[in-house]
N, C-alpha and C positions, 0 to 999 in steps of 0.2 A: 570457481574460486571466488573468495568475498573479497572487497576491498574496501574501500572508506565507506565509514556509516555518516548519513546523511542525518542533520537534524530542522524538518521544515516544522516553521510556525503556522498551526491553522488557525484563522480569525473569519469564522461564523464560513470558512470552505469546506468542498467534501471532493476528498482527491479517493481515487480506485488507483491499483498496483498488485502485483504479483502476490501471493501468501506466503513468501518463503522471503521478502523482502523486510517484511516487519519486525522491528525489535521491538521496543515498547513506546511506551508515551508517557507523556504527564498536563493534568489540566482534566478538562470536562470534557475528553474527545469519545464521540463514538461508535464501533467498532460496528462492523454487519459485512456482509455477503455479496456482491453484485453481479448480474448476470451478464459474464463475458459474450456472451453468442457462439454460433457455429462457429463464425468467421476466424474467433480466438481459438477455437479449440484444433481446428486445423491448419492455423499458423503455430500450434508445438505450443500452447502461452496456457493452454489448459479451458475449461467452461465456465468457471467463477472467478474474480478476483476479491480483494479485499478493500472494503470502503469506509473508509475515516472519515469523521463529519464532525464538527462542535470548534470549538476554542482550546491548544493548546500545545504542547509541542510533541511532534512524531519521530521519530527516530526510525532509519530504514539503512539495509545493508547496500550499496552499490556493489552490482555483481560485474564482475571484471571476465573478461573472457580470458 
């Protein structure tokens, strides 16, 4: 189930997160692939996440259990 959408400000950070957490963005932020590990893949979290990097603002779902 979704719950509140989160909106973080990136300033020159690079945050990794789930790919099912992403809404959109605005600004000069950007987007790629990051290599989760085994360790993620058989904690249920899956082998990649998604990695935001640059200046601006991200918008993400909080998943609610």
């Amino acid at each position: 189930m979704i719950g509140d959408a989160l909106a973080l400000e990136l300033k020159g950070q690079e945050i990794c997160f789930q790919p099912g957490a992403y809404i959109a963005h605005a600004g000069k932020v950007n987007i790629g692939v990051h290599w989760a590990g085994l360790s993620s893949w058989l904690a249920g979290e899956g082998l990649l996440k998604l990695k935001l990097s640059g200046n601006g603002l991200v918008f993400l779902a909080h998943m609610e259990d």
